[in-house]
C-alpha positions as CSV (number, residue, x, y, z in Angstrom):
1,X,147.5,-6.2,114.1
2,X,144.0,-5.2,113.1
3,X,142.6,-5.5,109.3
4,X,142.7,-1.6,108.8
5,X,146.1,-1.2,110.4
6,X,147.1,-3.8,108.1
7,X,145.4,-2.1,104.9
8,X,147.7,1.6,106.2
9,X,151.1,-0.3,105.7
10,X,149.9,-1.6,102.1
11,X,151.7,0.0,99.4
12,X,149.4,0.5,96.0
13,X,150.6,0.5,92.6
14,X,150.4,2.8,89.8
15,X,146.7,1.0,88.6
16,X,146.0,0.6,92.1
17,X,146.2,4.6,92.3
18,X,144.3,5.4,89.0
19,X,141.3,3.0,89.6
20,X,141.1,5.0,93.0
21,X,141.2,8.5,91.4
22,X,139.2,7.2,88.5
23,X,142.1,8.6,85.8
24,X,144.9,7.0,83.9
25,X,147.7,5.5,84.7
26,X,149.6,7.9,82.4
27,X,148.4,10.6,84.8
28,X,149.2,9.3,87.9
29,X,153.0,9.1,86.2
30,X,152.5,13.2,85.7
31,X,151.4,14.0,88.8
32,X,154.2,12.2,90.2
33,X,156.9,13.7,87.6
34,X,155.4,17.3,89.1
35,X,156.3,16.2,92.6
36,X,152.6,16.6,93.8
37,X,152.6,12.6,94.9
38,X,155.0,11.3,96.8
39,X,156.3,7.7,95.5
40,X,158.5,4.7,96.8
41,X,160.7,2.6,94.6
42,X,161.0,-0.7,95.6
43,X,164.0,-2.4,93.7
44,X,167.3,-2.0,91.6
45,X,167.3,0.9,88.6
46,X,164.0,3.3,88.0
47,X,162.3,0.1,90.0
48,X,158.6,-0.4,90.6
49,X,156.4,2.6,91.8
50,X,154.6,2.3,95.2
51,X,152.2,4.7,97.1
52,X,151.1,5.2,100.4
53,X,147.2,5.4,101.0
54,X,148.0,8.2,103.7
55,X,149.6,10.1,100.5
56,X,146.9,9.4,98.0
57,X,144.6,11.4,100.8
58,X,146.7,14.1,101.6
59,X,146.6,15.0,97.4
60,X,143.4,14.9,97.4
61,X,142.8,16.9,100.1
62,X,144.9,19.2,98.6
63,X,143.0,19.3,95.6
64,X,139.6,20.3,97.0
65,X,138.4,23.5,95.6
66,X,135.3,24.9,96.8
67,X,132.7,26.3,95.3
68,X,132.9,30.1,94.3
69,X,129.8,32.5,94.9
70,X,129.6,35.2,92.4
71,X,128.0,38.5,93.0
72,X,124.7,38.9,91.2
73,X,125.7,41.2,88.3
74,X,123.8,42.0,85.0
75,X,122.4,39.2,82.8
76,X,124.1,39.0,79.6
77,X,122.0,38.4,76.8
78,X,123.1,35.5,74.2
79,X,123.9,37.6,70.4
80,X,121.6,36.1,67.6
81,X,123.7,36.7,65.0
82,X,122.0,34.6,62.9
83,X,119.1,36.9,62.5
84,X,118.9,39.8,60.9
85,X,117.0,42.7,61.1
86,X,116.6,44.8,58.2
């Protein structure tokens, strides 16, 4: 079995997760409670959290946005309230 076959079967914890995504752990736990990342729990009772890599990809692919391209339109000029012109 090859290195990167071997890296596709590797579960990742919760920190393992959030260093990837570069966010908290705390938000890892959300996204999970919103049932937009699958989990595994390994052991008795609530038991330890475990991700897939393929998983981790799939969210993030579903969180690409991309980029929106407005219609020129009229320039809106900034209000200088602070000046007054009497």
């Amino acid at each position: 079995m090859s290195n990167e076959q071997d890296q596709t079967k590797r579960l990742l914890t919760v920190a393992e997760v959030a260093d990837w995504l570069s966010v908290s752990a705390s938000l890892v736990h959300q996204i999970v409670e919103a049932g937009k990342l699958p989990v595994y729990r390994i052991g008795n009772g609530r038991g330890a959290i475990r991700f897939r890599p393929e998983d981790i990809e799939s969210y993030l692919d579903g969180c690409r946005t991309e980029k929106v391209v407005r219609p020129p339109g009229r320039k809106v000029r900034p209000r200088l309230k602070h000046l007054r012109l009497d």
